[in-house]
VEXZAZA-482932 format. One record per residue (C-alpha): residue number from 0; x, y, z. Coordinates in steps of 0.1 Angstrom, whole numbers. Layout:
<NUM; <X; Y; Z>>
...
END
This chain:
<0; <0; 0; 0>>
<1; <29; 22; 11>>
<2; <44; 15; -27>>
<3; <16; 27; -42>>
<4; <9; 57; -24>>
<5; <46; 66; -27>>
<6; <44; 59; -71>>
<7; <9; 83; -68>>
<8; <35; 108; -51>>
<9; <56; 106; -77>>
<10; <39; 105; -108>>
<11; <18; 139; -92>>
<12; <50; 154; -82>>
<13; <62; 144; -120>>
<14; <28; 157; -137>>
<15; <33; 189; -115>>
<16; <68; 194; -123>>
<17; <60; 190; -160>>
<18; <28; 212; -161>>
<19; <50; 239; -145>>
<20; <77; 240; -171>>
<21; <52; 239; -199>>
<22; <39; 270; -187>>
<23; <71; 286; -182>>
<24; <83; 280; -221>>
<25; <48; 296; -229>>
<26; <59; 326; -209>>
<27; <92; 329; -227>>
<28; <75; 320; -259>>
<29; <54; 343; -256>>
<30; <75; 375; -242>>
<31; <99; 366; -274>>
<32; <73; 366; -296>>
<33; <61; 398; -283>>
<34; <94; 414; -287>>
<35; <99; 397; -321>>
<36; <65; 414; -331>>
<37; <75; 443; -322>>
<38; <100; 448; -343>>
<39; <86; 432; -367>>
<40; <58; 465; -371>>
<41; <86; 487; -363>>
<42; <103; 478; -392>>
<43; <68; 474; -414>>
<44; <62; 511; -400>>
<45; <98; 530; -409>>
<46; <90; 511; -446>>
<47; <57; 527; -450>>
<48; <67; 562; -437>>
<49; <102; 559; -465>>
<50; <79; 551; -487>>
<51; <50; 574; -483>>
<52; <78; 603; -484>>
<53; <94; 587; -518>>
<54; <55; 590; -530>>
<55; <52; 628; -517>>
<56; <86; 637; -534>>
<57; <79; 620; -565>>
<58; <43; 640; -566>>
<59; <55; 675; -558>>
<60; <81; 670; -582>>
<61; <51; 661; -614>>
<62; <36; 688; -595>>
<63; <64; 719; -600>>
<64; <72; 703; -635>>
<65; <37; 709; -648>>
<66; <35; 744; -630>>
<67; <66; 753; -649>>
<68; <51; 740; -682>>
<69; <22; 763; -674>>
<70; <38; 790; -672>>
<71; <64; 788; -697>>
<72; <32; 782; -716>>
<73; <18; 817; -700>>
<74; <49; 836; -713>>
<75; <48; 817; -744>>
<76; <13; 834; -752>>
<77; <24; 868; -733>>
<78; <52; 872; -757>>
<79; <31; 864; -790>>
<80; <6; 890; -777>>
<81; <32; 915; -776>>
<82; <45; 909; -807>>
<83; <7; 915; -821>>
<84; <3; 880; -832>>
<85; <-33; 866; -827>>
<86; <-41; 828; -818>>
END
């Protein structure tokens, strides 16, 4: 009877033992994941941003290359008007 009660002890102690460590390695596992996701978006984020400036440099450049068209086109017409010839 003692043998038995002493291989219950021990296979409890062993299930407790075991149930404690797998919840320990979920802890870590999930702090490094955590940490790994992090910079994961930080990353994703500074991307987005290098990009979204790349975008707003490439538009304001169209942008002051078609004003300047415009306007050489304005002095274009200015210049034929003063010279007296009619479109």
């Amino acid at each position: 009877m003692q043998r038995l009660c002493e291989n219950v002890q021990a296979f409890a102690s062993n299930l407790a033992r075991k149930h404690h460590e797998h919840k320990l390695q979920q802890k870590v596992w999930t702090a490094w994941h955590s940490v790994v996701e992090s910079r994961w978006q930080q990353r994703v984020e500074k991307a987005c941003q290098s990009r979204a400036e790349q975008v707003c440099i490439e538009l304001t450049n169209d942008y002051e290359t078609k004003l300047a068209s415009v306007c050489n086109c304005e002095q274009f017409v200015l210049c034929l008007q003063q010279v007296g010839v009619s479109c």
